[in-house]
N, C-alpha and C positions, 0 to 999 in steps of 0.2 A: 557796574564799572564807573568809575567816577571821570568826569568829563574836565578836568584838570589837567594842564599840562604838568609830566611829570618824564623823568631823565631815566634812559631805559639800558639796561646792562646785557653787551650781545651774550649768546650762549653760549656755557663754557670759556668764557673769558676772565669773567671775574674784573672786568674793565667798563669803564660808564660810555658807552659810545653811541652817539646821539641816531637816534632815527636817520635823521639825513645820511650820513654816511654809511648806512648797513643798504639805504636804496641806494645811493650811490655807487655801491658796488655790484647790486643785481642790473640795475639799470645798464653798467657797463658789460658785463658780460651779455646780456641782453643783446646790446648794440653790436657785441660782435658775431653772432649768429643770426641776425634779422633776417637778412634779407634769404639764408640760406631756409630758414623754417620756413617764411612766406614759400618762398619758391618750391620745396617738398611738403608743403603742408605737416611739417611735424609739431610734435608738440616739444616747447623749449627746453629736453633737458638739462643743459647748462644753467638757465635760469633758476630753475628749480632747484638743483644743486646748491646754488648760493643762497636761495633764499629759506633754503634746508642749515645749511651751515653759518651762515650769518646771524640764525635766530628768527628771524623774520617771519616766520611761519607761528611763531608765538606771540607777533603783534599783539593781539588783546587775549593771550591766557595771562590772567591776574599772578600776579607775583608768587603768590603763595603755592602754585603749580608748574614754577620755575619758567614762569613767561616774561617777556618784558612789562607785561602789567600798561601797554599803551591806550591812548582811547581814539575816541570813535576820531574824536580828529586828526590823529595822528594818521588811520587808516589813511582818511580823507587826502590827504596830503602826500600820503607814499602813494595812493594810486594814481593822484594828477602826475607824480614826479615819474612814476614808471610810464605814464600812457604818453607822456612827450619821446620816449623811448622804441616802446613796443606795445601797441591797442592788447594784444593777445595776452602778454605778459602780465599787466596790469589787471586784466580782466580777469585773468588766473587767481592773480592772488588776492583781491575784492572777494572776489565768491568763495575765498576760502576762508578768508576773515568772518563773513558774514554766516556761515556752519561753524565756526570756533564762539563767535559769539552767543547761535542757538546754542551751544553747549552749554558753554559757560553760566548762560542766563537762564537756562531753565532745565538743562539737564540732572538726574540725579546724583548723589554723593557718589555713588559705585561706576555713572557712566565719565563724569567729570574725570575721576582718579585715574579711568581705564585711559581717557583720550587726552586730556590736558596737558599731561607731562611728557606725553609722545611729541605732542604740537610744539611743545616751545621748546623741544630736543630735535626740531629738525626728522624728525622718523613718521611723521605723521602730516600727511597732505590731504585733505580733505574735497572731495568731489560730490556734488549737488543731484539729488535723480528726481526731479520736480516732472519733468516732461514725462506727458503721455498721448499716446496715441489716442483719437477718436475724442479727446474731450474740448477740444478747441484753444487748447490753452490754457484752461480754467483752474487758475491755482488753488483753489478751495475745496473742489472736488479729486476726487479718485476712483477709478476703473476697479485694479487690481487692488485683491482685498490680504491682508495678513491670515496667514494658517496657523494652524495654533498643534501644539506637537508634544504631550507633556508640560513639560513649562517653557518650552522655545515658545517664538514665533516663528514661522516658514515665510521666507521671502518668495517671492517668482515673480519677479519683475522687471518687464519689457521699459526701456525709457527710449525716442529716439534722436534726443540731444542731452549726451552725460558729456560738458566740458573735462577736458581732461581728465578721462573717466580711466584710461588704459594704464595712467600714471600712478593713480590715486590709491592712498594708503587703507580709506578709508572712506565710507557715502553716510550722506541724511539723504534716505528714502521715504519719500511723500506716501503713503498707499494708505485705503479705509479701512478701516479698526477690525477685527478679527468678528466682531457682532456686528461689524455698525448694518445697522438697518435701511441706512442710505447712502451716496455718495459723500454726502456732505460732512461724516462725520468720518474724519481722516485723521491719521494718526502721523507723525513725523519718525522714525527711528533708526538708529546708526547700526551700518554693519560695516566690520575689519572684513579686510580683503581674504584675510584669512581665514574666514567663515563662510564664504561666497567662493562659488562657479560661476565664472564669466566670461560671454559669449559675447564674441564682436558681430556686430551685422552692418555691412554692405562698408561703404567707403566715404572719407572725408574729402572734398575737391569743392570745396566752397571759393565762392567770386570774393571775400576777405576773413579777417578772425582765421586765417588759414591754421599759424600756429598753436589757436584754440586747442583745436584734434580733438571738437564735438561730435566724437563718432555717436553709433544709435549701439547700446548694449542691453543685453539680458544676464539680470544676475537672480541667482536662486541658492538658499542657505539657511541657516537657522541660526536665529542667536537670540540671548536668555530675553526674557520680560522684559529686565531692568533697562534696557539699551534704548527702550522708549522715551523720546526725548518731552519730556511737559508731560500732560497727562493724555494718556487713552484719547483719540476722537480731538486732544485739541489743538491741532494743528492751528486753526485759526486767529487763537491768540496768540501763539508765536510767530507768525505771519504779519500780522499787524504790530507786532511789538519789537521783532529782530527782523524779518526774510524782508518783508516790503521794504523799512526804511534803509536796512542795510544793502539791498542789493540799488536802490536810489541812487544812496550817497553814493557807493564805491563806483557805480555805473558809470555816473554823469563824472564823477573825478576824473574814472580812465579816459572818456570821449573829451572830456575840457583836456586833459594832458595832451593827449593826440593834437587837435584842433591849436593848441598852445602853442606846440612844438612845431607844428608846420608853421603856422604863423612867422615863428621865431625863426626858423630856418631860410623863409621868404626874405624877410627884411634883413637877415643878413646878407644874402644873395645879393639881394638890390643895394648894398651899401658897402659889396668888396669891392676893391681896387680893379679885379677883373671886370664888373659888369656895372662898374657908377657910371664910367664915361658914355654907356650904353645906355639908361633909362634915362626919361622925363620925366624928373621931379616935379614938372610946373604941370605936369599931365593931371588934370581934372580928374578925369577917368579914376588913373591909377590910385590917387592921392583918394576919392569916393573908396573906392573898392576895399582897401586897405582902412579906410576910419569903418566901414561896416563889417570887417571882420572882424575886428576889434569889439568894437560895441555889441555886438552878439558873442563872442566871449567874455567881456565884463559885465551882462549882463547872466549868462549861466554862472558865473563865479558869485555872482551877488546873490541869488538865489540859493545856491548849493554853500554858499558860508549861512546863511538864515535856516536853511533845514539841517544843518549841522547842529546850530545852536536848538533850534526846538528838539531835536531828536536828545542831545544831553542834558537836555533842564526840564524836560515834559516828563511828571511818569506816568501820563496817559497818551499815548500816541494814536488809538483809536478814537480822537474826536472827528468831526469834520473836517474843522479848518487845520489839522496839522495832516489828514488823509490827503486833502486837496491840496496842502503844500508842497509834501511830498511826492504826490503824481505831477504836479507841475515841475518841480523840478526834473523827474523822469523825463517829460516829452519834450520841454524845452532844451534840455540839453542835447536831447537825442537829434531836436531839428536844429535847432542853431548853430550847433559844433558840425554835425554834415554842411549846412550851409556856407557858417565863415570857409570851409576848404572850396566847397565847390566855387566858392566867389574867388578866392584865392587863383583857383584854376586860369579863370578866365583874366585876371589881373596881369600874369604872368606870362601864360602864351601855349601856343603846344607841347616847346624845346622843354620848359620851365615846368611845365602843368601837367601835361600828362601823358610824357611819355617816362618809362620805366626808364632808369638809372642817373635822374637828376637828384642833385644834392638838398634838394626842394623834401624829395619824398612825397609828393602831394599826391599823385598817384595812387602807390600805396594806401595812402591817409585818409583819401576818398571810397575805396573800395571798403577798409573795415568800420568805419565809421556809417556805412550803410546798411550796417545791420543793425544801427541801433535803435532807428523805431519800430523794429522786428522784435527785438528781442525785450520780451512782455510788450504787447503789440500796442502802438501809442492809440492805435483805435478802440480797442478794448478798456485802455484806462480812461478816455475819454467818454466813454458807455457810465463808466463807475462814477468820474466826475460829477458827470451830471443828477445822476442821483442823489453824491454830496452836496451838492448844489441845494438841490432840493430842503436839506435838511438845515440848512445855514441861511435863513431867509432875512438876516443884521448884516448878513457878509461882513462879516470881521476876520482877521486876517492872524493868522499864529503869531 
């Protein structure tokens, strides 16, 4: 996929209508259901809806499969603009960008034709099944092994965080090769919902990411060979070449959009007509608190534009220094963007900060932005770092 900006035509329109305006109008529908998804933990589907019919969901299926043909920094850029909106919503559609990209990049000529034309038709939403029980995490390994049926594979697969897993048209399921001889040699492969049995287990009431609707499911099915995304066992280098860098960049987009957006909502606040006559401009405090939210926002933007550019112009993404780039951007965004809110919080006050239904949002903003050194745990990529570390003994820098 070529890392050029290029001008992308919605679906079914036969009209050139810019990226900006196809978020623009997820991002609104978005914001009129927010607060009700937080509040019943559902999953957005209004949001969904638009970014089904807008085309959006074909973000990077290449033209030639009736996508928008966009790149990786367009992603980048819709998800900061949705995460100023709705963390869940943005988060949604990063992780489904980054399963359209496994496809696209290393999927076969028969798996491409099956899923590609669906994706950038809006009929096809794509949900992640990486998580398993008992492994710690550990996205290289796998428990559950593929069965082999004829010429199927047999799925039977326990996950117990599939993001909008209830909604999805369609999964890339992580599980070890039908032989593999050890955990390690894991296979990636796609199954239509239409091929899969699927069981919900237990209930979604998480403390943020409410509208995620990361229930815990069990799905079991067969579907042909082909549907094997890369080759047999190699998971790993699609991992390092699309799953790590792309769930990075969309991650830290969606938490810098969040983090953005309160920001932005803050210093409006403090500069209406209602509440100017009420602050201390000359207030020290304030005036700190406010250059430090900031500055750990321009400092994850600066970051997440440099691994943007390595991620488009590297076609080796497993070295060192672009591995350690890219986890640093992970953990930095993850602490920083929590951070600039939580500072925000205390900037502001309790009226302002954190209680539920100020125009701040901060609240909210606080609560989903705390899963993000959970989600791929910033202690476990800090484990990894250092190992790259190890191997970078010039430290030079992507």
């Amino acid at each position: 996929m070529s890392a050029a900006d290029v001008g992308v035509a919605a679906a079914g329109e036969g009209l050139e209508v810019p990226v900006a305006d196809l978020v623009a109008r997820v991002a609104e529908v978005a914001g009129e259901h927010r607060e009700r998804t937080d509040r019943e933990a559902a999953f957005p589907q209004d949001a969904l809806a638009e970014l089904r019919q807008g085309g959006l969901l074909g973000l990077l299926v290449p033209r030639e499969y009736g996508g928008l043909g966009g790149t990786v920094a367009d992603m980048v850029e819709a998800s900061i603009e949705l995460g100023r909106t709705d963390l869940s919503v943005a988060m949604i559609f990063a992780m489904h960008c980054q399963q359209v990209a496994a496809i696209a990049w290393h999927g076969g000529d028969r798996l491409r034709e099956l899923v590609l034309p669906r994706a950038a038709g809006g009929r096809c939403y794509l949900a992640s099944v990486t998580t398993e029980a008992g492994n710690g995490g550990d996205l290289l390994t796998a428990q559950a092994a593929l069965g082999v049926a004829g010429d199927d594979l047999v799925i039977d697969r326990f996950a117990p965080i599939v993001t909008g897993g209830e909604a999805a048209d369609g999964f890339l399921v992580k599980m070890r090769g039908a032989a593999a001889a050890s955990p390690n040699e894991v296979s990636l492969v796609y199954a239509d919902r239409a091929q899969l049995e699927i069981e919900r287990s237990g209930e979604w009431q998480p403390l943020g990411m409410r509208a995620s609707h990361s229930v815990a499911l069990r799905l079991r099915g067969r579907v042909p060979a082909y549907q094997i995304v890369g080759q047999p066992g190699g998971f790993a280098q699609i991992t390092s070449s699309v799953f790590a860098p792309m769930a990075h960049l969309g991650w830290s987009a969606a938490w810098l959009g969040t983090a953005a957006g309160a920001l932005s909502r803050v210093l409006r606040m403090l500069r209406s007509p209602k509440e100017r006559s009420r602050v201390d401009f000359g207030s020290e405090l304030l005036l700190t608190r406010l250059s430090r939210a900031r500055q750990r926002l321009d400092t994850v933007h600066a970051l997440l534009s440099a691994a943007t550019t390595s991620v488009t112009t590297h076609a080796d993404l497993s070295t060192p220094r672009i591995q350690l780039q890219l986890n640093a951007l992970k953990i930095t965004a993850a602490d920083e963007c929590y951070r600039a809110v939580d500072e925000l919080i205390d900037a502001v006050g309790m009226r302002h900060g954190y209680l539920r239904g100020s125009q701040t949002r901060l609240e909210q903003a606080l609560r989903d932005l705390r899963s993000a050194s959970l989600n791929y745990s910033n202690d476990r990529l800090h484990l990894a770092d250092g190992r790259l570390a190890l191997l970078d003994t010039e430290v030079r820098f992507a």
